[in-house]
Rosetta silent file (secondary structure, phi, psi, omega in degrees, C-alpha in Angstrom):
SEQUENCE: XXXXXXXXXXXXXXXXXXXXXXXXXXXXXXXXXXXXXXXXXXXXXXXXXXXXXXXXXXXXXXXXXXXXXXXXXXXXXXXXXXXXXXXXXXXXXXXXXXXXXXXXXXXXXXXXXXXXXXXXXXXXXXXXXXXXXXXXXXXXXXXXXXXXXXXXXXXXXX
SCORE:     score description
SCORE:     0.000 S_00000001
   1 L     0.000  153.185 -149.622  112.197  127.333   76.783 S_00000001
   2 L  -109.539  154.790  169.991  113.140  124.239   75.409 S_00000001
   3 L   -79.087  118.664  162.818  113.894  124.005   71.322 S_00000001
   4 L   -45.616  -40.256  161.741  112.514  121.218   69.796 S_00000001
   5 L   -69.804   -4.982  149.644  115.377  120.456   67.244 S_00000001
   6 L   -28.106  127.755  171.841  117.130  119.878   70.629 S_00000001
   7 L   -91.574  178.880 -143.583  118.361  116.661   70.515 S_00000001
   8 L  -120.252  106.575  175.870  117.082  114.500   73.058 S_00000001
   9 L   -48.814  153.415 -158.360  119.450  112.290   75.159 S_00000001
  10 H   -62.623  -54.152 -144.568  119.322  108.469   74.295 S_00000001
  11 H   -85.610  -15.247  168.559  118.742  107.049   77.840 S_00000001
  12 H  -112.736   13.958 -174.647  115.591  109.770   78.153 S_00000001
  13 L   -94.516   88.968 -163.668  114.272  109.459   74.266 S_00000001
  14 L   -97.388   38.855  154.217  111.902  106.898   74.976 S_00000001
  15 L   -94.521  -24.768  161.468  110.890  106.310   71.478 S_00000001
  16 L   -66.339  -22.964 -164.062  114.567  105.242   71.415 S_00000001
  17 L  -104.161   -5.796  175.871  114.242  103.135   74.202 S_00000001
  18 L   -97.149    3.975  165.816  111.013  101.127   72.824 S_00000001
  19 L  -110.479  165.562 -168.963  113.667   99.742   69.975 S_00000001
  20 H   -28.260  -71.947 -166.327  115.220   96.885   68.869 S_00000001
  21 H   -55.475   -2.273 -178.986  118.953   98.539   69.514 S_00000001
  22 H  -126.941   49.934 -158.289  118.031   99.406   72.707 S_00000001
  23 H   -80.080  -52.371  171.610  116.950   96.086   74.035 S_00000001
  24 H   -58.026  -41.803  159.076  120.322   95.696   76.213 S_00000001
  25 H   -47.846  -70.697  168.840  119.441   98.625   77.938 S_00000001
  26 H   -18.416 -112.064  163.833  116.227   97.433   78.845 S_00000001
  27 H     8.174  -85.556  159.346  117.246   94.425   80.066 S_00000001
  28 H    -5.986  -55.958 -169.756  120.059   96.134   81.972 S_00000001
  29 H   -72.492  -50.249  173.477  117.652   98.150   83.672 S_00000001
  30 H   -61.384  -21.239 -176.574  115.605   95.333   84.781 S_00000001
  31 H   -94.901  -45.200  177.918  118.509   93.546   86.312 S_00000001
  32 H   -47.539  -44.689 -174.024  120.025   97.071   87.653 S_00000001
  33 L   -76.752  -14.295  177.953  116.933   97.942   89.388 S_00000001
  34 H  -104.343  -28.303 -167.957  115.690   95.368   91.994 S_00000001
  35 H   -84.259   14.816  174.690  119.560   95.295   93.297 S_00000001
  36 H   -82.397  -31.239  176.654  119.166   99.088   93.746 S_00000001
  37 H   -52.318  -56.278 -158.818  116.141   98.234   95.903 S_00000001
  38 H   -52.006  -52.191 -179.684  118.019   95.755   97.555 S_00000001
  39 H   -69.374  -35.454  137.463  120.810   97.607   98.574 S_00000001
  40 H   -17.231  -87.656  169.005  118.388  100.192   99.522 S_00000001
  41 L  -107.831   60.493  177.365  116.819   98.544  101.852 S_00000001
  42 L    29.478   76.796  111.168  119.741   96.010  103.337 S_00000001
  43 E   -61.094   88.810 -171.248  118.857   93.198  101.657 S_00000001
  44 L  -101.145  -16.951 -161.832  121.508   90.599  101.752 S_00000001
  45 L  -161.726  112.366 -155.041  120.086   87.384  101.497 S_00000001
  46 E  -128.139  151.107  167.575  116.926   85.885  100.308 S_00000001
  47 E  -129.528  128.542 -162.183  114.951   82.540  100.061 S_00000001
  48 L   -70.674  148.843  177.122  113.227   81.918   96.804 S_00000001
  49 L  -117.454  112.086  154.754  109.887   80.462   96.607 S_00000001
  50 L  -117.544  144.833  174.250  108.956   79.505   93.043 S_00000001
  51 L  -175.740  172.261 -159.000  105.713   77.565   91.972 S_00000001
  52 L   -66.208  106.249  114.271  102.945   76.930   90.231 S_00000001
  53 L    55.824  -99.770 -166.435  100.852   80.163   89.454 S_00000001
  54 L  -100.578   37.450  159.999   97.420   78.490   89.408 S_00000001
  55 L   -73.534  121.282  175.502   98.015   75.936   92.332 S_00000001
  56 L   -94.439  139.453 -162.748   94.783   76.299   94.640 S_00000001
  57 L   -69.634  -33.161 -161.111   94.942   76.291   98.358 S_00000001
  58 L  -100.769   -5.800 -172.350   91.395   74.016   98.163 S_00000001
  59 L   -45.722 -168.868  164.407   92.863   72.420   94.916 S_00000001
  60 L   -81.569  -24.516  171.776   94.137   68.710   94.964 S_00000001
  61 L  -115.727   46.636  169.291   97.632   69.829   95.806 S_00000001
  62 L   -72.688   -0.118  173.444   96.355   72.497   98.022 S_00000001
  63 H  -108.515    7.711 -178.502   98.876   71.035  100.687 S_00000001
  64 H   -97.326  -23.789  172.392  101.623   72.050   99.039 S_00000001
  65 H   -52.732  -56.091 -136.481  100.158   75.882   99.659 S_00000001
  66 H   -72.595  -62.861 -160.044   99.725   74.796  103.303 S_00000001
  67 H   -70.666  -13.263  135.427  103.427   73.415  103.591 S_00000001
  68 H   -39.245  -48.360 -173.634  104.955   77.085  101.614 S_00000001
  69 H   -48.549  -64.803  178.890  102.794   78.897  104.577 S_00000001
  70 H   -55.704  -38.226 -167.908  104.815   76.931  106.956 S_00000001
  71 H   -88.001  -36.149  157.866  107.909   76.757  105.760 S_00000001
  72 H   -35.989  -82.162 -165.601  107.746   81.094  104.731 S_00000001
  73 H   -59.293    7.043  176.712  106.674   81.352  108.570 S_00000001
  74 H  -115.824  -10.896  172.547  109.594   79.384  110.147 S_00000001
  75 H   -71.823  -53.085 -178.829  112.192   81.210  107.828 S_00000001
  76 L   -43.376  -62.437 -171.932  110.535   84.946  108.945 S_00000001
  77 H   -40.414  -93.337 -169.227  110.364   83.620  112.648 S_00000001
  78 H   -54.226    1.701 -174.132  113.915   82.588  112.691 S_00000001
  79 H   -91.160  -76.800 -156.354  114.861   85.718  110.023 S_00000001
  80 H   -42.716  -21.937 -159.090  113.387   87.743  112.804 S_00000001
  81 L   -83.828  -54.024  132.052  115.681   86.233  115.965 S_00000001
  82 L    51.222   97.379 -174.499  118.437   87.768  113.643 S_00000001
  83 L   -61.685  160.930 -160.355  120.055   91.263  114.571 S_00000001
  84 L   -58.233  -37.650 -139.074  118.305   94.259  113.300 S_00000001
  85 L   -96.975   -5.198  161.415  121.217   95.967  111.584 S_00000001
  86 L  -143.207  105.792  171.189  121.365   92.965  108.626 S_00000001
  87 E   -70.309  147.550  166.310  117.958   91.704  107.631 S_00000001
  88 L  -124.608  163.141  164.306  118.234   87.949  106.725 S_00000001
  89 L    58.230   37.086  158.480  116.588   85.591  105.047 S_00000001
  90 E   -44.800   85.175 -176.828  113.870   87.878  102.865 S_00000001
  91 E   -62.785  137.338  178.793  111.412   85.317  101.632 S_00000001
  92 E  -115.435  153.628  178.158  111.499   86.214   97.755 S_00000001
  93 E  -160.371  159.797  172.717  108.745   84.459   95.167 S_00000001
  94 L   -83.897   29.721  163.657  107.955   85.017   91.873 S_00000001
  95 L    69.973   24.667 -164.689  105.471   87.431   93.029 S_00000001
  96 L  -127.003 -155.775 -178.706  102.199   85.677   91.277 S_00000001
  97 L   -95.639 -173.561  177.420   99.815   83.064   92.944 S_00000001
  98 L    75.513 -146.490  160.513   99.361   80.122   94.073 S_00000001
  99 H   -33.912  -70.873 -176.162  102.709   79.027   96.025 S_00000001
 100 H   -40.302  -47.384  167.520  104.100   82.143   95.583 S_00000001
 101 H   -26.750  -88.014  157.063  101.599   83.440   97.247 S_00000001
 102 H    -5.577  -57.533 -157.608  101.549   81.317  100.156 S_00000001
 103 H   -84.064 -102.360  171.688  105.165   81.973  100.688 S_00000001
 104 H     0.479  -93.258  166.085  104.594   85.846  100.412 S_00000001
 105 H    -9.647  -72.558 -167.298  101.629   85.912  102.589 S_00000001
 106 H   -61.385  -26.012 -159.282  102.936   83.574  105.515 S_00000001
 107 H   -84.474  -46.198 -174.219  106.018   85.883  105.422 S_00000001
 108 H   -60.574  -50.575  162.006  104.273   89.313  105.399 S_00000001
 109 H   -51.356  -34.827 -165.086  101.771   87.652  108.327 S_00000001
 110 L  -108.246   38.226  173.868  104.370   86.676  110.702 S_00000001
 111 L    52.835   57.634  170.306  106.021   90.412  110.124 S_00000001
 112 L  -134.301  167.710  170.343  108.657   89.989  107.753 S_00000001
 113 L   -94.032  166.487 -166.264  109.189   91.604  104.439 S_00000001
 114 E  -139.098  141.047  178.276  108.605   89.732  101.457 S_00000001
 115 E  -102.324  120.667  141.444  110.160   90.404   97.221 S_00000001
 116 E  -141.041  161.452 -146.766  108.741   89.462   93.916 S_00000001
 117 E  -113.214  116.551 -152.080  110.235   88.957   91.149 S_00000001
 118 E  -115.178 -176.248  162.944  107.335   88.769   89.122 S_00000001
 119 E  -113.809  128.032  177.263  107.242   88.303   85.129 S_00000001
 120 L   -57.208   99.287 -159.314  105.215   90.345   82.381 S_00000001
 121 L  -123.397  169.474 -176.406  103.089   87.861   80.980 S_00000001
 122 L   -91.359  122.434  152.239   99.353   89.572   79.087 S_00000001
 123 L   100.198  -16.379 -179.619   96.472   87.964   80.886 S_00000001
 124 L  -117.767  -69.487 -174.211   98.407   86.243   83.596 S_00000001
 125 L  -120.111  146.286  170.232  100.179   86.427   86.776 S_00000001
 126 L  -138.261  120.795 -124.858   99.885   89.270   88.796 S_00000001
 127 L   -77.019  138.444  162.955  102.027   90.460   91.772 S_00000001
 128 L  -105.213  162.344 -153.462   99.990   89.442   94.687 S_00000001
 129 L   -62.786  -13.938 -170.144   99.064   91.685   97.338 S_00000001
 130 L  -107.576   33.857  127.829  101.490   90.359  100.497 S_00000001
 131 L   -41.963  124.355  171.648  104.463   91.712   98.487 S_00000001
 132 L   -54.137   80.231 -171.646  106.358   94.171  100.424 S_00000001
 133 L   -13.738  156.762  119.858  105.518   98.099   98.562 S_00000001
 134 L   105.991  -20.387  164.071  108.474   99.250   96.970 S_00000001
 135 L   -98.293   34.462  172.622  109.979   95.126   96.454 S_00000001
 136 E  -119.908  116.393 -149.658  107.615   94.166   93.926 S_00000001
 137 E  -133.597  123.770  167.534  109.531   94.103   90.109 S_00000001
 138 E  -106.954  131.133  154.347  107.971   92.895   86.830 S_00000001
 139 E   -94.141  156.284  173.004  110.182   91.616   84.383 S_00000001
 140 L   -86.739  137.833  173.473  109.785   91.939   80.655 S_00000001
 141 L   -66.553  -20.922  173.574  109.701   88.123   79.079 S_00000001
 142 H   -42.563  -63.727 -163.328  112.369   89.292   76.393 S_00000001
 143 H   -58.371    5.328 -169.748  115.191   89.083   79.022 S_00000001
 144 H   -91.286  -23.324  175.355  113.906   85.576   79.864 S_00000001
 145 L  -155.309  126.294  179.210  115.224   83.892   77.322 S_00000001
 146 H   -19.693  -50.955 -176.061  118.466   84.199   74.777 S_00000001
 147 H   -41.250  -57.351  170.300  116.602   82.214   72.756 S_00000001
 148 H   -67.251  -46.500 -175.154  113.983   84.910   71.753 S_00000001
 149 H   -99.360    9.585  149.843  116.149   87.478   70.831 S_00000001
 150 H   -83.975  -37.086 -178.287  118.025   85.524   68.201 S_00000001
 151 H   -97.313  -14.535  126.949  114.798   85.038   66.258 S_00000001
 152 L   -20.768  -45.561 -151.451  113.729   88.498   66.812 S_00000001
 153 H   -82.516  -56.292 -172.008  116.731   89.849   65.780 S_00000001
 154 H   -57.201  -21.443  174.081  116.356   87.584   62.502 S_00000001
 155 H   -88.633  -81.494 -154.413  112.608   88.648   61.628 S_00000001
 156 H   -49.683   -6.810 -176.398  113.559   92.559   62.298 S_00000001
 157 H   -88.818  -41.645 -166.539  116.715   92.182   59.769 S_00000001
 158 L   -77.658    0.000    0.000  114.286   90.474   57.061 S_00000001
C-alpha cells in the first residue's frame, strides 16, 4: 500500500509539472515526442505543407487547395516508387484545415502516410481527420515563442 507522505517523483507529480519551473520540461517533451514517433515508425524525411487554416476549397483561393492535392499526390506517388525498408518523403502539415488539409488528404488518398504537427490554439484548428493515427501531435503555444515566456516569467515574479 502506498503511503501518502511518500514523496512523489518530479517527472510523475503532475501538479509539479502544470508549473512555471517546469515549463522546460514540457516543452522538452513536446519536441522529444513526435521524434520518438518518428523513429518508431522509420520516418526519415518529410515534406511540410503549411497554410492557411481557414482557406476554402470553394473559397476564392480554393485553387490553391486544388494545387496542395496535387502536389501531396505526386510526392506520395513518387514516395511510394521508393524501397519499402526507408519510407520517404512523409507529407507532414500543420495538421489543421484548409491547405493542410488538402496536403494530408491527397497523401492519405493515394496510400501514403501523412504527420501533423498541429498547434493548441482554444476554439481553433483542429487535427484533421486524413492524419495518419498515432502521427498526429498538438503543440502547446508556450513553446512557440521565446517571446512569451520572458513576459510570463516577469508577471509570475511580480
Amino acid at each position: 500500500m502506498e503511503n501518502l507522505n511518500d514523496p512523489v517523483l518530479a517527472y510523475r507529480d503532475e501538479a509539479f509539472l502544470d508549473t512555471a519551473e517546469a515549463r522546460p520540461i514540457r516543452i522538452l517533451s513536446e519536441y522529444l515526442e513526435p521524434l520518438q514517433a518518428f523513429r518508431q515508425e522509420r520516418i526519415h524525411d518529410a515534406v511540410v505543407f503549411f497554410g492557411s487554416a481557414r482557406l476554402r476549397k470553394d473559397g476564392p483561393l480554393g485553387h490553391y487547395y486544388e494545387d496542395a492535392r496535387l502536389l501531396s499526390r505526386l510526392i506520395t506517388e513518387w514516395a511510394r516508387t521508393m524501397p519499402p525498408d526507408r519510407p520517404r518523403l512523409i507529407v507532414c502539415s500543420g495538421g489543421g484545415g484548409g491547405i493542410m488539409e488538402a496536403a494530408n488528404r491527397e497523401a492519405s488518398e493515394a496510400g501514403g502516410r501523412t504527420i501533423g504537427l498541429n498547434i493548441g490554439l482554444p476554439h481553433e484548428q483542429r487535427p484533421n481527420p486524413y492524419v495518419t493515427p498515432g502521427l498526429s501531435f498538438v503543440f502547446g503555444t508556450e513553446a512557440l515563442s521565446p517571446a512569451f515566456a520572458k513576459s510570463r516569467t516577469s508577471k509570475e515574479k511580480s
